[in-house]
N, C-alpha and C positions, 0 to 999 in steps of 0.2 A: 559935538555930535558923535553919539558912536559911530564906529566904520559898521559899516551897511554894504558896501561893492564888492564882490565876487572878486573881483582885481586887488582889494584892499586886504579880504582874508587872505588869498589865496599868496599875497608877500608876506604873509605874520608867519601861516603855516611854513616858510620858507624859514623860520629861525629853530634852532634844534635844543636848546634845554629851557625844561617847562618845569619849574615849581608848581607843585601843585598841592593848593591849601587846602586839608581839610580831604586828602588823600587814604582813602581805606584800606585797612587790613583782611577788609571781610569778600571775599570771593561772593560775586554774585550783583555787589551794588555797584552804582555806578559809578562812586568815587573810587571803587578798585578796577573795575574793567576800562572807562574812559583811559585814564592812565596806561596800562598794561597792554591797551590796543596801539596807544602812541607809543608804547618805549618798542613794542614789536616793530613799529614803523621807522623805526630811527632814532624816538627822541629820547632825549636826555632826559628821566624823569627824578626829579629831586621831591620826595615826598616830604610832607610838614602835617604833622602829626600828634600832639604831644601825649597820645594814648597809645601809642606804636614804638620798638626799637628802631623796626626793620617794616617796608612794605617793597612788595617788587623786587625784592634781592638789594634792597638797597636802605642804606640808614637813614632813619627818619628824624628832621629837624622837629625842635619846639615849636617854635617860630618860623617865619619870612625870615626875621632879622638875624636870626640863629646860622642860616643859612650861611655857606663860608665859599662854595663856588659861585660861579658868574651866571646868573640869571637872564631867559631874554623874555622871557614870558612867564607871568604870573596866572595860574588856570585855579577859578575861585570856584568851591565845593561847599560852602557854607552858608549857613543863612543871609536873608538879604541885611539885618539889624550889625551884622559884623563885616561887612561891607569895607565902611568907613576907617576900620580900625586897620585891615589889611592893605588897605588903599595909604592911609599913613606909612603904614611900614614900608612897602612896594617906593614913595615916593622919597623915604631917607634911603635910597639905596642908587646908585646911581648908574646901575647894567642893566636895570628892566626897561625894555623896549613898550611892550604889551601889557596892560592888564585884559584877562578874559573871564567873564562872568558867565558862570555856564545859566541851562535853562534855567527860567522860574529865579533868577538873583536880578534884582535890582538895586540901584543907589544913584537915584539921578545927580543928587547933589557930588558924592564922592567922585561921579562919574567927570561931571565939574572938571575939579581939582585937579582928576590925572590928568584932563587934557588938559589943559590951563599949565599944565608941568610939563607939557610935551610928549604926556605919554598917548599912545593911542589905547583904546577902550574896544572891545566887543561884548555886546551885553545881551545876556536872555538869547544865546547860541551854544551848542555842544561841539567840541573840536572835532571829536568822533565823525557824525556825518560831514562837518564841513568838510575835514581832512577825506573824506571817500569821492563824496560826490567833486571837490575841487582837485587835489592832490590826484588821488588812488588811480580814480578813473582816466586821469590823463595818459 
């Protein structure tokens, strides 16, 4: 079951570097601003990209699995059909705490799997607002 509890985000928001798949270089969407609003907040944003050098002042991986620092949260920007594939990778990796599927992504099945591996899951939610209304506001 994905986390659902305000108490449940509000611990994930508590972890500070987010991979973020599917991370944009284009000013204005929201695979660039979501990101760029968190790294202003603190977090650690590791962008994965493979049509990018650089996003956010920062090098942009191929892959999840490219990825060479310690992960706590994986933030998904990609269709819901590619789901499964980063949910794969996310689970040969053994630092992601989170997976987070933002709005409008689903994968009940993948969703499965991460939990069933111990990972927790937030699905069909933006970090953006949760992080304001939980985090910010406090």
């Amino acid at each position: 079951m994905p986390v659902e509890t305000d108490t449940e985000v509000r611990r994930i928001l508590d972890y500070k570097t987010v991979a973020v798949v599917g991370c944009s270089s284009t000013p204005g969407k929201d695979a660039h601003e979501i990101p760029k609003y968190l790294q202003a907040q603190g977090y650690e944003i590791v962008p994965v990209n493979p049509t990018a050098d650089e996003v956010l002042g920062r090098p942009a991986y191929d892959s999840l699995s490219d990825v060479e620092e310690k992960v706590d949260i994986v933030d998904v920007f990609r269709p819901s059909p590619e789901v499964a594939g980063i949910v794969d990778e996310a689970l040969a990796r053994d630092d992601i705490e989170v997976i987070w599927l933002q709005l409008g992504i689903h994968d009940d099945e993948a969703v499965t799997r991460a939990e069933a591996a111990g990972r927790r899951v937030v699905q069909d939610r933006c970090m953006k607002p949760e992080h304001q209304r939980l985090v910010a506001s406090a």
